[in-house]
Backbone as CSV, one residue per row, in Angstrom:
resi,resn,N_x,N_y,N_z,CA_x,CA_y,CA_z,C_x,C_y,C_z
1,UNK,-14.681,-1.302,-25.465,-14.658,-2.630,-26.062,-15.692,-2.707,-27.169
2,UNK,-15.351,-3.104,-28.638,-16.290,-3.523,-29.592,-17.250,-4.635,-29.249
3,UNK,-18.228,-4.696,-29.521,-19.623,-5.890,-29.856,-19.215,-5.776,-30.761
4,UNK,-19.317,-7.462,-30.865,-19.655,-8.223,-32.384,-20.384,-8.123,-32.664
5,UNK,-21.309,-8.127,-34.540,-22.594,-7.996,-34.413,-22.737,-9.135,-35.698
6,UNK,-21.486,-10.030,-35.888,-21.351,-11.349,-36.247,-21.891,-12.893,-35.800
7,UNK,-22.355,-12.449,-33.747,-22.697,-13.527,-33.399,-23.230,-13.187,-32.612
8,UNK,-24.166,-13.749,-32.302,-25.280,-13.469,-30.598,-24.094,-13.935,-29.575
9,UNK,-23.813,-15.111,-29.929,-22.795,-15.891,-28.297,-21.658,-14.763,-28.285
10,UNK,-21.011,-14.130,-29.456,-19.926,-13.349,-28.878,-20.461,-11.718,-27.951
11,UNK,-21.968,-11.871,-29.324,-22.280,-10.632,-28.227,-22.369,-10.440,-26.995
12,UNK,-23.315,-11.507,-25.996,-23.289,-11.885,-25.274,-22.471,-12.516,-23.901
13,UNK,-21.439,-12.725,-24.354,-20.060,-12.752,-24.213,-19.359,-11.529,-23.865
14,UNK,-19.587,-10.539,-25.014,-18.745,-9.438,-24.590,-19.802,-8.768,-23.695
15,UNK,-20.646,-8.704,-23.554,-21.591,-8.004,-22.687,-21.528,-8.140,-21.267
16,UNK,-21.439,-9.536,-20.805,-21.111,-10.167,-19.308,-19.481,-9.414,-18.993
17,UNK,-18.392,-9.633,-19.960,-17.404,-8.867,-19.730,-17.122,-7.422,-19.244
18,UNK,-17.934,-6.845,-20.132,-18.285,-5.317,-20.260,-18.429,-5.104,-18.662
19,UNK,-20.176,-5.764,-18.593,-20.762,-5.317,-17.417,-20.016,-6.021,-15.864
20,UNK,-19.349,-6.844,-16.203,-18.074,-7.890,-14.896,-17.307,-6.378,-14.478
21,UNK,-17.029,-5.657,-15.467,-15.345,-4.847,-15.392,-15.888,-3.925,-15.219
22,UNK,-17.619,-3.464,-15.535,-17.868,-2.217,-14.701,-18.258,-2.319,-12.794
23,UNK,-18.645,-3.925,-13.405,-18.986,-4.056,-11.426,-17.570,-3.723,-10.585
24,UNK,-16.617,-4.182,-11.609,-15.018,-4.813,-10.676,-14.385,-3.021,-10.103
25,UNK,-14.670,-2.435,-11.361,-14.132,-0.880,-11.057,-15.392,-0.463,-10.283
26,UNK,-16.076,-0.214,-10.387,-17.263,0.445,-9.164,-16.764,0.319,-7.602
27,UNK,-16.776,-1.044,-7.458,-16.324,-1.768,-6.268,-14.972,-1.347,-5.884
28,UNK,-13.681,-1.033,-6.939,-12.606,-0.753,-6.433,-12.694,0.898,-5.881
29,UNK,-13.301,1.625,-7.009,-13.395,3.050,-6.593,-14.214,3.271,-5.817
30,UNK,-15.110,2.419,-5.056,-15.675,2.829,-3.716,-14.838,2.438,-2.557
31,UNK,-13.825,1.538,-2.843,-12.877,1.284,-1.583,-11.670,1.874,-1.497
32,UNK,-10.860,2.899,-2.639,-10.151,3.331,-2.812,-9.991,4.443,-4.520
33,UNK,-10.395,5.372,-3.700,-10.494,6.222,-5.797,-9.268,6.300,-6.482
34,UNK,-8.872,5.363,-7.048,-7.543,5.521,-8.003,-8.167,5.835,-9.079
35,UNK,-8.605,6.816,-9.198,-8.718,7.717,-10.675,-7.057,8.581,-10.919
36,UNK,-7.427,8.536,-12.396,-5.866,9.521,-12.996,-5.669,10.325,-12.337
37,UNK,-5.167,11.000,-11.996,-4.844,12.256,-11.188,-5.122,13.018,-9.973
38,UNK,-5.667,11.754,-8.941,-5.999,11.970,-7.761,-4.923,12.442,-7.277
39,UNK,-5.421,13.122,-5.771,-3.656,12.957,-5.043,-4.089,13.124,-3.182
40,UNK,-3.121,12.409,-2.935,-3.252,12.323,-1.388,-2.083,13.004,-0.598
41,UNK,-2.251,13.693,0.669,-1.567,14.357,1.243,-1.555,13.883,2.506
42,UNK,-0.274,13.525,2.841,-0.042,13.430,4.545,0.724,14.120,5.447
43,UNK,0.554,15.086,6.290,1.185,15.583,6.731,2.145,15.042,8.067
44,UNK,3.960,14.757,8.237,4.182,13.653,9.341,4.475,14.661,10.079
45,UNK,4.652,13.670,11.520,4.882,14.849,12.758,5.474,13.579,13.850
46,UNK,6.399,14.569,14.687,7.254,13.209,15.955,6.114,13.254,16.736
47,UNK,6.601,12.864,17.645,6.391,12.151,19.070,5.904,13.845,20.152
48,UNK,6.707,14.841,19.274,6.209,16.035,20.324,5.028,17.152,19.121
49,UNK,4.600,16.244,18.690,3.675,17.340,17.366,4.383,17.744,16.649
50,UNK,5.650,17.994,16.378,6.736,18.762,15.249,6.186,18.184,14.084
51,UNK,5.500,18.748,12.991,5.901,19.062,11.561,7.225,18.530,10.979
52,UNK,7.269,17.532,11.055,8.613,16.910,9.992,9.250,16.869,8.662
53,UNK,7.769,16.501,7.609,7.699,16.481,6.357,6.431,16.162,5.417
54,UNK,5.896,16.275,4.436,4.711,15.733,3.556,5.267,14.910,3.096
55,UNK,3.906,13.865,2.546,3.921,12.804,1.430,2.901,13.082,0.590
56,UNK,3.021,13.118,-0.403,2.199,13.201,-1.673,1.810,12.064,-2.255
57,UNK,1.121,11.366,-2.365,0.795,10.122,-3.613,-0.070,11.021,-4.477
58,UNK,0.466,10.253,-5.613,-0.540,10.745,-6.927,-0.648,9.685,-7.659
59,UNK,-1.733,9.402,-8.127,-2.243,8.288,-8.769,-1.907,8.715,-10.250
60,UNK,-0.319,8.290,-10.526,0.234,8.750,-12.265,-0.369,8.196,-13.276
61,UNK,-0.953,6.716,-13.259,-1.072,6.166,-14.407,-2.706,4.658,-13.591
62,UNK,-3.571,4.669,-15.168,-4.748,3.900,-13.695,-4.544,2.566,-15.590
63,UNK,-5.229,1.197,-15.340,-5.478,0.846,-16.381,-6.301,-0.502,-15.848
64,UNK,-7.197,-0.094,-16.842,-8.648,-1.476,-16.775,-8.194,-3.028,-17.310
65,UNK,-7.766,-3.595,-16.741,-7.280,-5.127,-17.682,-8.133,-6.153,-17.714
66,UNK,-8.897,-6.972,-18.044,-9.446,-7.886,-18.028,-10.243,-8.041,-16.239
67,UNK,-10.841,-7.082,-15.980,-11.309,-7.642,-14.597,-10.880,-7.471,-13.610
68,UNK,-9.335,-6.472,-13.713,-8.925,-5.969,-12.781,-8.171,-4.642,-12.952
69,UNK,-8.517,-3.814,-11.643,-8.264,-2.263,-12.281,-6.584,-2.239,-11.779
70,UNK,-5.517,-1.846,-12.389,-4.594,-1.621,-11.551,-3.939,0.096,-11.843
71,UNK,-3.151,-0.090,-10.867,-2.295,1.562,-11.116,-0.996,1.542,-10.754
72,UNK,-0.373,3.029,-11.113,1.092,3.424,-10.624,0.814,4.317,-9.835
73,UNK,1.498,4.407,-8.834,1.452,5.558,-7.653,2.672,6.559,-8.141
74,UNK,2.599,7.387,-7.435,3.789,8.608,-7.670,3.952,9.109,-6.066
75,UNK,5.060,8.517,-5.182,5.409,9.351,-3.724,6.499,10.141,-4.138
76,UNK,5.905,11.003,-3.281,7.049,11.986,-3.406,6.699,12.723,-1.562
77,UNK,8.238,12.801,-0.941,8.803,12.942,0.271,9.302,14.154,0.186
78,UNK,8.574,15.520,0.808,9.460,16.593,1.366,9.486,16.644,2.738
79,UNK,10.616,17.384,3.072,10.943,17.640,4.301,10.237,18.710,5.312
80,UNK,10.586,19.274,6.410,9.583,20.608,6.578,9.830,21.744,6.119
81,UNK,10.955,21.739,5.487,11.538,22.757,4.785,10.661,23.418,3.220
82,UNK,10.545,21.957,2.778,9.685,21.982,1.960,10.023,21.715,0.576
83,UNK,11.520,21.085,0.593,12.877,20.930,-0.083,12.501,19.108,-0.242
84,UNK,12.164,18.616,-1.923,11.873,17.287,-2.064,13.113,16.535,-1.445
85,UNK,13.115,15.179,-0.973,14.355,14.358,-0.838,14.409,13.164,-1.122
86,UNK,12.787,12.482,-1.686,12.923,11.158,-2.214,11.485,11.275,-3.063
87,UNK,11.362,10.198,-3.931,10.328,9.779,-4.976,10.189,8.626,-5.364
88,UNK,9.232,7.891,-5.407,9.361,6.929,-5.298,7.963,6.202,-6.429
89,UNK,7.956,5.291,-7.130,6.671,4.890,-7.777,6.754,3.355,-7.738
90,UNK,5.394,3.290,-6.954,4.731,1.843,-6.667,3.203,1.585,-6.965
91,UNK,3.124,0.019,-6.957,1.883,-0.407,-7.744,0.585,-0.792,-6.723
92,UNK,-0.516,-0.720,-7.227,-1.306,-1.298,-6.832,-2.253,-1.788,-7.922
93,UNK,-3.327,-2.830,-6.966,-4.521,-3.119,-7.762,-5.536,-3.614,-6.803
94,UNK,-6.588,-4.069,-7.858,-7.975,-4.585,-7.409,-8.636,-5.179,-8.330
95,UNK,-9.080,-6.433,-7.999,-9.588,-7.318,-8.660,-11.426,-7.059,-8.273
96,UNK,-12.259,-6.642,-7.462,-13.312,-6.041,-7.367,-13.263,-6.845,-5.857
97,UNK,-12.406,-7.733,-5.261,-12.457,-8.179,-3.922,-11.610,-8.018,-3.148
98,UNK,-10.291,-7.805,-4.215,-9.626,-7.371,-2.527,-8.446,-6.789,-3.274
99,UNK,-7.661,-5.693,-2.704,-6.986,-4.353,-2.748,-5.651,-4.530,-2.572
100,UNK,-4.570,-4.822,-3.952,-3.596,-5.528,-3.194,-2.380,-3.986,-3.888
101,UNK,-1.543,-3.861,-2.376,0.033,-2.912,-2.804,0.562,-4.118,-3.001
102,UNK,1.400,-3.546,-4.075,2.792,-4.061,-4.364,4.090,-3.724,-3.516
103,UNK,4.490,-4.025,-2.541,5.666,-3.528,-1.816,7.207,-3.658,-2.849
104,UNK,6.719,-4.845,-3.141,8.088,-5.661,-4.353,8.562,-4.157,-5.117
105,UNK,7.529,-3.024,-5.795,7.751,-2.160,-6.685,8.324,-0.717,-5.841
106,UNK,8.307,-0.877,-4.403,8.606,0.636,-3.522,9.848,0.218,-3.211
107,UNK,10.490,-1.200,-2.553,11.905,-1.665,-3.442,12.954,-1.876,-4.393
108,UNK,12.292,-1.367,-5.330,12.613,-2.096,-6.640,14.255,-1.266,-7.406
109,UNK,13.696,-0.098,-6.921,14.923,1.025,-6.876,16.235,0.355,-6.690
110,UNK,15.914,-0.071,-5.382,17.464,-0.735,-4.658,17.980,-2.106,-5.422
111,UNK,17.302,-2.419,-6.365,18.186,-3.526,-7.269,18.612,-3.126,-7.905
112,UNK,19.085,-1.716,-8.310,20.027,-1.148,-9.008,21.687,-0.405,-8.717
113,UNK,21.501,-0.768,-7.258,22.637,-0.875,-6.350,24.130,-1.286,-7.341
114,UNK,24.969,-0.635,-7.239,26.606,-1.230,-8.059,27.065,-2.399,-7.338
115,UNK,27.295,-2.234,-6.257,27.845,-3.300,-5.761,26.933,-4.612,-5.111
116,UNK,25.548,-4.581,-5.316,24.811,-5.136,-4.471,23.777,-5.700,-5.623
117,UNK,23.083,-6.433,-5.787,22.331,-7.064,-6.570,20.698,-7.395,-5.516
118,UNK,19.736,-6.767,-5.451,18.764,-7.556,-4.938,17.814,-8.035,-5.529
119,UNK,17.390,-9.202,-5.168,15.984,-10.476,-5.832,15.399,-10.186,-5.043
120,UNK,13.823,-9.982,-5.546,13.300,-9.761,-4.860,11.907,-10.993,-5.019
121,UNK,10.911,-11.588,-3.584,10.157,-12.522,-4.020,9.015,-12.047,-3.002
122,UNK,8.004,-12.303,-3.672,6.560,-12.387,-3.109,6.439,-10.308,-2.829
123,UNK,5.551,-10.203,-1.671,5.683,-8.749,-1.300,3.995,-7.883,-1.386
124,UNK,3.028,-9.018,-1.634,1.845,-8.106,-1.971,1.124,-8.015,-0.130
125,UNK,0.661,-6.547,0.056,-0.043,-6.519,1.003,-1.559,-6.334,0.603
126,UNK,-2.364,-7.135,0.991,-4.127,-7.552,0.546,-4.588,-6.775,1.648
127,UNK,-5.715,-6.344,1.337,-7.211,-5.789,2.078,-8.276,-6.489,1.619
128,UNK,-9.372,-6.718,2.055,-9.993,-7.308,1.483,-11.543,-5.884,1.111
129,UNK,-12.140,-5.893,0.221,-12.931,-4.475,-0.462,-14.154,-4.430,0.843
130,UNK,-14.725,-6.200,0.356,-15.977,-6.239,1.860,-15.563,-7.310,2.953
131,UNK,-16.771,-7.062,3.653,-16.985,-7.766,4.953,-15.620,-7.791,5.499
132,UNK,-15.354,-6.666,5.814,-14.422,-6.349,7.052,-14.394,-5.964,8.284
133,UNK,-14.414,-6.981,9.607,-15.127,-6.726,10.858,-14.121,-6.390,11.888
134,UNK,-14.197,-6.098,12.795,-13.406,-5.997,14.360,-13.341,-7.446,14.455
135,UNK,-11.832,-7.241,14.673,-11.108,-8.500,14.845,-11.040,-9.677,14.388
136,UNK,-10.894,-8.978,12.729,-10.443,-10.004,11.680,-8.820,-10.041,11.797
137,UNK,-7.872,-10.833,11.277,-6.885,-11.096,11.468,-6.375,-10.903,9.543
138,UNK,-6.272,-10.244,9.086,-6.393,-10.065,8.044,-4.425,-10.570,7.053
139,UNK,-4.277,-11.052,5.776,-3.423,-11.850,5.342,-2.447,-10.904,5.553
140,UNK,-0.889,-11.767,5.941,0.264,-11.163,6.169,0.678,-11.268,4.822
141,UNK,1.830,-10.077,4.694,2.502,-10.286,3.955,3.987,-9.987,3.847
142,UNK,4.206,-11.026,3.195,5.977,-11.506,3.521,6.168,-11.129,1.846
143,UNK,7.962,-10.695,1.919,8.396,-10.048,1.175,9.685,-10.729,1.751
144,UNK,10.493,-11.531,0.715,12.233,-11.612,0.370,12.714,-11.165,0.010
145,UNK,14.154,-10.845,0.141,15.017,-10.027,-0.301,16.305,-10.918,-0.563
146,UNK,16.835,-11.518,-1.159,17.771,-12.139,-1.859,18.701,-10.872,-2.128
147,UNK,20.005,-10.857,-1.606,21.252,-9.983,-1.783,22.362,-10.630,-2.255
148,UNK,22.305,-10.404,-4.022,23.523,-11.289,-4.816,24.505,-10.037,-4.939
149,UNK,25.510,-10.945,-5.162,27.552,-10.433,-5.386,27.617,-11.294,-6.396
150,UNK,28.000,-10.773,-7.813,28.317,-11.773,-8.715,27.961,-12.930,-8.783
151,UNK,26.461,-12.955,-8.951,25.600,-13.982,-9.185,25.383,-14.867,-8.103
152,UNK,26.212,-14.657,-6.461,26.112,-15.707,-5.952,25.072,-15.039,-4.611
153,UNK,24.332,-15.688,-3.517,23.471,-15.382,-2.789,24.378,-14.706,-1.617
154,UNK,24.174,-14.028,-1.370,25.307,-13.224,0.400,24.857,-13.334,1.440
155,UNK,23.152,-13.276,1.225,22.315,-13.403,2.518,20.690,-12.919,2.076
156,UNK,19.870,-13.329,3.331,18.416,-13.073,2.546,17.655,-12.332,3.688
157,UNK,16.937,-11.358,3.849,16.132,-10.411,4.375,14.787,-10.976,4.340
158,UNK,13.832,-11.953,5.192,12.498,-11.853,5.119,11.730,-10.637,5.638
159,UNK,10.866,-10.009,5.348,9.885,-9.004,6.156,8.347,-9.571,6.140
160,UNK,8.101,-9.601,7.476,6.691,-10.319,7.749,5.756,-9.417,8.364
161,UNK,4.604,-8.681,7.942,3.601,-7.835,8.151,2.851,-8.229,8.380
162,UNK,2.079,-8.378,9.936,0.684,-8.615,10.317,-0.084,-7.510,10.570
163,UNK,-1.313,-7.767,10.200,-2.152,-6.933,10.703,-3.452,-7.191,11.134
164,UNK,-4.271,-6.663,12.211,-5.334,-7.101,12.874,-6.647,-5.709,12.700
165,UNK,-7.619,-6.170,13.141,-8.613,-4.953,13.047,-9.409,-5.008,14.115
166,UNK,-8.878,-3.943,14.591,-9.506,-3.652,16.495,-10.515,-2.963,16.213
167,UNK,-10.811,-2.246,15.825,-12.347,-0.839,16.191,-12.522,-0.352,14.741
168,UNK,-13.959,0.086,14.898,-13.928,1.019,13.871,-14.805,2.148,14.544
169,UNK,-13.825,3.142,14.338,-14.381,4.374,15.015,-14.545,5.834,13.781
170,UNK,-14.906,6.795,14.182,-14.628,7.918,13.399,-13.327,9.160,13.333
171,UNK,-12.372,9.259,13.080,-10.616,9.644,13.710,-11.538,11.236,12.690
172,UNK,-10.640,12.598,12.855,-10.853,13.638,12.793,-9.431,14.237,12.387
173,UNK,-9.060,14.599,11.021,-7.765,15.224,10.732,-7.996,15.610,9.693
174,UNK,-6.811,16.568,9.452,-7.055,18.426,8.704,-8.020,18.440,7.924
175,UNK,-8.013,16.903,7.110,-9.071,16.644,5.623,-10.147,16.643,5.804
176,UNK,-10.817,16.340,6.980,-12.512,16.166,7.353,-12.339,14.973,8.423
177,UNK,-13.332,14.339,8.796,-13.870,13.676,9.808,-13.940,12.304,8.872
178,UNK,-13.805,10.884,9.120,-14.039,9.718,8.381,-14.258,8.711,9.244
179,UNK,-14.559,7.854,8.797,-14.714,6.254,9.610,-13.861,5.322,9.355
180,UNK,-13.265,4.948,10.151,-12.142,4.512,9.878,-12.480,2.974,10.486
181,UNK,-11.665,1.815,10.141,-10.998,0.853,10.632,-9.948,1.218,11.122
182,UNK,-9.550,0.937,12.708,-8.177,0.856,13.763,-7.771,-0.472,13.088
183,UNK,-6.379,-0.528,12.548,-5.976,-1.668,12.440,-4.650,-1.653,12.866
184,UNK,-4.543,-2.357,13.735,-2.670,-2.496,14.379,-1.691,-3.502,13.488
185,UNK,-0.540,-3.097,13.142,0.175,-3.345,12.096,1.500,-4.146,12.748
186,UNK,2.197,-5.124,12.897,3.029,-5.708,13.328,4.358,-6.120,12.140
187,UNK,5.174,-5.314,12.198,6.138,-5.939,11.364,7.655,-6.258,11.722
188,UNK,7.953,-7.300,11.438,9.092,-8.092,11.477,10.264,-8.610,11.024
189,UNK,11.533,-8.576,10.984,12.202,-8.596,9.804,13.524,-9.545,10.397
190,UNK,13.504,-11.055,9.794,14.827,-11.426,9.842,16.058,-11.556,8.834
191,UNK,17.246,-11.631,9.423,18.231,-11.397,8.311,18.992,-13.333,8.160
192,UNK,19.413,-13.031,7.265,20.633,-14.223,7.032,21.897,-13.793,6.276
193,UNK,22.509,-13.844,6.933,24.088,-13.406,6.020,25.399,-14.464,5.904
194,UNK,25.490,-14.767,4.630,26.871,-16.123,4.755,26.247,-17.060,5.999
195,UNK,25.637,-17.822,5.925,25.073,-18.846,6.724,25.001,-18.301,8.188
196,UNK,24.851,-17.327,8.460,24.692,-16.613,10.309,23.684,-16.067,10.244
197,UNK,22.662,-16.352,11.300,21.229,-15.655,11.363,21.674,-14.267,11.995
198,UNK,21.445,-13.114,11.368,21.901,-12.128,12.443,20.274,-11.197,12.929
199,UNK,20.475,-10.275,14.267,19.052,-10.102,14.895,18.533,-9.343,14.001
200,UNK,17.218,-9.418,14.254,16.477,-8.736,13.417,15.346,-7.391,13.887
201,UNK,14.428,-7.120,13.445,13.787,-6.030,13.929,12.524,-6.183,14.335
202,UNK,11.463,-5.051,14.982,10.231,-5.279,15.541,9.859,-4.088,15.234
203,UNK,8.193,-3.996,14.492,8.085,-2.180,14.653,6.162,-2.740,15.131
204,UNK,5.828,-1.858,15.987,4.428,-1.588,15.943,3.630,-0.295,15.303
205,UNK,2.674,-0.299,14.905,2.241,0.790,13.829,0.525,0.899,13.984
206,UNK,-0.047,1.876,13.805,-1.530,1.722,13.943,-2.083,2.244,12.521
207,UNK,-2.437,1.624,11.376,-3.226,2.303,10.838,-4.798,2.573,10.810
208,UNK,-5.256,3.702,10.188,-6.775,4.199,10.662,-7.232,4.222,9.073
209,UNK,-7.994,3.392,8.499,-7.984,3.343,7.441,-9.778,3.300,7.089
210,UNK,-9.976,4.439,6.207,-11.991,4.838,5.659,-11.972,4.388,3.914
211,UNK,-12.788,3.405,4.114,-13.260,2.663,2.463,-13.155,4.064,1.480
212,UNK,-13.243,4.092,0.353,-13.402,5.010,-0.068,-12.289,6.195,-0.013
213,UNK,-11.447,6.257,1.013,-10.927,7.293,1.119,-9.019,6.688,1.079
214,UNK,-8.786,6.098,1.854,-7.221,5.195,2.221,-7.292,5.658,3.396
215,UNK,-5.397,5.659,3.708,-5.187,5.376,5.048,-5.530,7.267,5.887
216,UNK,-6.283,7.384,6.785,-6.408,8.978,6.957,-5.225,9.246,8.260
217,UNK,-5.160,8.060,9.272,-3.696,8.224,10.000,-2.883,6.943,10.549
218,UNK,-1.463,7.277,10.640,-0.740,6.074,10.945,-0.069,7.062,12.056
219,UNK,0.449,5.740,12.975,0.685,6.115,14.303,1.626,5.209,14.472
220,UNK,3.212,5.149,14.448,3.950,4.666,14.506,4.690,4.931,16.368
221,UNK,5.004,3.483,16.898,5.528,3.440,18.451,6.405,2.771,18.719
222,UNK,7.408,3.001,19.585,8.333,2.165,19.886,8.575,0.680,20.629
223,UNK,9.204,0.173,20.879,8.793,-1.381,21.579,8.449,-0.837,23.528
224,UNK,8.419,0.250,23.574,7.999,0.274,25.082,6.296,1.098,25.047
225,UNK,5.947,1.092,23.506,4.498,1.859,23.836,4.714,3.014,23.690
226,UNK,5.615,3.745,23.278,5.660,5.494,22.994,5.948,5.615,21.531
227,UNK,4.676,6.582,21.488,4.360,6.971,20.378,5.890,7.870,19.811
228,UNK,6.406,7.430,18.651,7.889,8.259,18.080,6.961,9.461,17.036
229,UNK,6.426,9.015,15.915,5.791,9.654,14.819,4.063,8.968,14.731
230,UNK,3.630,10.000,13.968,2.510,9.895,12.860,2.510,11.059,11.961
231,UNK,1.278,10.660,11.341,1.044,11.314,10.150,-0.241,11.328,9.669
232,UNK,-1.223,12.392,9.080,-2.575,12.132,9.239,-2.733,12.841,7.465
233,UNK,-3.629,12.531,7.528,-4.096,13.228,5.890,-4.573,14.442,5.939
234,UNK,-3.858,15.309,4.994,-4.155,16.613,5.245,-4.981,17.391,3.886
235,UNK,-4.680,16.832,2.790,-5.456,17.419,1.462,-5.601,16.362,0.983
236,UNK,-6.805,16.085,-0.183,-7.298,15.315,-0.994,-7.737,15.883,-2.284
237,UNK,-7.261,15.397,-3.284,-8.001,16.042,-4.586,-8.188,15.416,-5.303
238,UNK,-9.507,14.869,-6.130,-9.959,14.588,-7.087,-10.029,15.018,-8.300
């Protein structure tokens, strides 16, 4: 950013800016390093230890805006084979307080459907950067799905994500040892189709999530308490 050297007030001005947007990025890259070309590795596995598939995020694209840092992610899904089968690019950001995904953008694909049209509304999931304790109840986030046919509505998909924060302990996987927040993940999903509520879904999920680092494991279970999958972090590169 240029200083003026036309006016003290603009200087001054741009200076508080300057130094705002270095506090705001400091703060984000200590709770999550979205620098250019990071990349994160997860390795998934069932319910009996099997090796299933990797996930890759790569942090493709980062940009400083007025006070808030945001980015593009890059997923990319192989199998255990080792043979890609999906890719996917979604957003995030940080305002220097709290850490928000874009879910709306890991959807966004599917509004390009031929026969299917989807709207999509709301969808951000928040963290907050500080003062995060055991057994905060931390903001849900709901995400619509509007499914048009020639402009007209067919039916609407809410998804409702809670999440809570039980422990913070230290979890141990391939990448090193971290401190994590236990946070149990609750998500929910009702449908509406042509005026009929039809049933909807339930998933429980554990994520283990270290400032600085993201999520190091998720632990996905069924509605009777058995563990189906997880997935833990296996490489990191800066």
């Amino acid at each position: 950013m240029k200083t003026s050297l036309f006016s003290i007030i603009m200087y001054c001005t741009i200076f508080y800016i300057s130094s705002f947007q270095t506090s705001v990025a400091q703060n984000c890259d200590s709770f999550y390093p979205i620098k250019k070309g990071n990349s994160f590795e997860m390795q998934e596995f069932d319910g009996n230890n099997k090796l299933t598939g990797t996930n890759t995020v790569v942090v493709k694209d980062r940009r400083d805006i007025g006070g808030t840092v945001e980015a593009t992610m890059q997923g990319t899904y192989m199998n255990a084979k080792g043979k890609t089968e999906s890719s996917v690019e979604f957003k995030v950001k940080c305002d220097g307080s709290i850490f928000y995904m874009d879910l709306q953008s890991i959807f966004s694909n599917m509004e390009k459907q031929k026969d299917m049209e989807l709207k999509l509304e709301g969808g951000f999931s928040e963290m907050p950067i500080r003062n995060i304790n055991v057994g905060d109840q931390l903001k849900d986030a709901v995400m619509k799905m509007h499914m048009m046919q020639d402009g007209e509505k067919m039916g609407t998909m809410v998804m409702t994500i809670r999440r809570k924060v039980e422990a913070k302990q230290p979890v141990t996987v391939p990448a090193g040892t971290f401190e994590c927040y236990k946070i149990a993940v609750e998500s929910e999903s009702a449908m509406e189709m042509m005026g009929m509520k039809m049933p909807g879904g339930k998933s429980h999920s554990v994520d283990y999530f270290s400032p600085g680092i993201g999520t190091v494991k998720n632990e996905v279970y069924d509605k009777k308490g058995k563990l189906m999958n997880y997935s833990v972090l296996s490489k990191i590169t800066k």
